[in-house]
C-alpha positions, 0 to 999 in steps of 0.5 A: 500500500505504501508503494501503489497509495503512499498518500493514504498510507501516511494518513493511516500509518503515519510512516516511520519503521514498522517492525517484526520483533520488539525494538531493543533500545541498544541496537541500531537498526541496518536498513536493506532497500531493494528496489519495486520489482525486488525482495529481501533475497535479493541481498543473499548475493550480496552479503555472501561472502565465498571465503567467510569474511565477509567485508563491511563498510559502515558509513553513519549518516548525519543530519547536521553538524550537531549530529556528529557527537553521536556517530562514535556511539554507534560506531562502537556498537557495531559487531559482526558476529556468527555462530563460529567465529574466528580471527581472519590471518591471511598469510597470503593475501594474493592467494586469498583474493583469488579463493575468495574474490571474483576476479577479472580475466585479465587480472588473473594471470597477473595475480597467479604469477605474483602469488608469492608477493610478500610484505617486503614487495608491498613496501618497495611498491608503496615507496616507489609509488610514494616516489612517482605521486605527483605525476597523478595530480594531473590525472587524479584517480583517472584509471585508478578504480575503474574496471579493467576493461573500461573505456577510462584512460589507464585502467590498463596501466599497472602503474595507476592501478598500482597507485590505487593501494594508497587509498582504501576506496575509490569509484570510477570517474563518472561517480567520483573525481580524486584529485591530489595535490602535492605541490604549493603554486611554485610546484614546491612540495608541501611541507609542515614548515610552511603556512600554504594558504588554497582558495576554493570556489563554494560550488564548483563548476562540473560537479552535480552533487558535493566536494570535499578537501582532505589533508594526509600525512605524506609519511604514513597515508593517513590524517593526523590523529586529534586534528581537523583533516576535513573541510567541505560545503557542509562545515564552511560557507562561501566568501563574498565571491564564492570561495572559502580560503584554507590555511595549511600551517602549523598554528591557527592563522586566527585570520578568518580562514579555515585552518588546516593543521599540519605538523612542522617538518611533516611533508603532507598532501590533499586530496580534493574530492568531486562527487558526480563529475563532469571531469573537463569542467572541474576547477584548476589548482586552487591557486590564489 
């Protein structure tokens, strides 16, 4: 009735959740959604995993900025649990993808004959991708996530598919836009010791639904514990022209810019994120 006669079923139900067991307080409900001509089994695919292990990632939603405080409430509530359960090691992470992934044809080969890729290998693949870095901020994510066989440029690349390891998810461009930046507008690598000031524009150009900027560690990947490392159109508002300016230093600014900490003598990167894209429309480096 809600589907053919959603008028006369929020008059009669009020609308909300309705469920088959009794509410338990200490639980957060996992809304599955299937479409009009599907079911509840339609997920089975979904959830099953063939190895086991299944992988889950949880993203809370939030109203407003005061709905923040309680994402890390939820998010320690949140157990995967089984009848028997135990401790995932994976000795060989490339042997195990292939037992329990679905995998493209043409990666196949490729992963057969690096099956005994160890940890020391992933280090000197991540160094050197550490080393070539900079020559993505021209392409972005431009190949990184999209499928092998995609008409996307560079998915065929193993050196963009291989940067894709910095990150731990990404889409293909046409759901997503990455673009990382590693240089101030001199093309100096950015550095802790010294205060980078970017401006970029409230809405821009090319993208249909939201943006965000990101500050990582150029050492471990990662942000910096206990610190702001986000900014985006949901935590900033537009300047007289349009734009909000970020600060990249060691200590707030107190200038009426958005502070961007980093740490002194630390090398760090940003990545800017376009959801929804139109990739030759998008802003150039957020330059002043």
């Amino acid at each position: 009735m809600g589907l053919w006669k959603p008028f006369e079923f929020l008059a009669k139900a009020e609308g909300g959740l309705f469920f088959l067991q009794e509410y338990q307080h200490d639980k957060v409900p996992v809304l599955f959604v299937h479409g009009v001509n599907g079911g509840p089994t339609d997920w089975a695919k979904v959830i099953e995993s063939r190895g086991d292990y299944p992988h889950l990632f949880i993203r809370v939603q939030v109203y407003d900025d005061a709905d923040r405080v309680n994402i890390p409430p939820i998010q320690e509530k949140i157990k995967l649990t089984a009848a028997t359960s135990n401790m995932l090691t994976i000795k060989n992470p490339v042997k195990f993808t292939m037992e329990t992934h679905d995998v493209y044809p043409q990666n196949k080969k490729t992963l057969a004959s690096a099956v005994e890729f160890s940890e020391a290998d992933y280090k000197r693949v991540s160094t050197y991708i550490g080393e070539v870095a900079p020559k993505f901020s021209v392409t972005g994510t431009t190949g990184m996530f999209g499928p092998i066989d995609s008409p996307e440029p560079h998915s065929n690349d193993p050196e963009y598919r291989a940067a894709a390891m910095v990150g731990h998810l990404g889409f293909p461009i046409h759901h997503a836009f990455y673009k990382p930046y590693f240089t101030n507008c001199k093309d100096e690598v950015l550095n802790g010791d010294k205060t980078e000031v970017f401006v970029f524009p409230y809405e821009p150009k090319g993208v249909e639904l939201f943006w965000s900027v990101t500050r990582y560690s150029a050492l471990t990947r990662n942000t910096l514990p206990g610190k702001n490392d986000l900014y985006n159109a949901y935590n900033t508002k537009p300047d007289a022209t349009g734009h909000i300016t970020v600060t990249f230093s060691v200590d707030d600014p107190k200038d009426g810019t958005y502070w961007m900490p980093v740490n002194a003598g630390e090398p760090y990167y940003f990545v800017v994120r376009y959801y929804k894209p139109d990739v030759d429309k998008l802003p150039p480096k957020p330059c002043k």
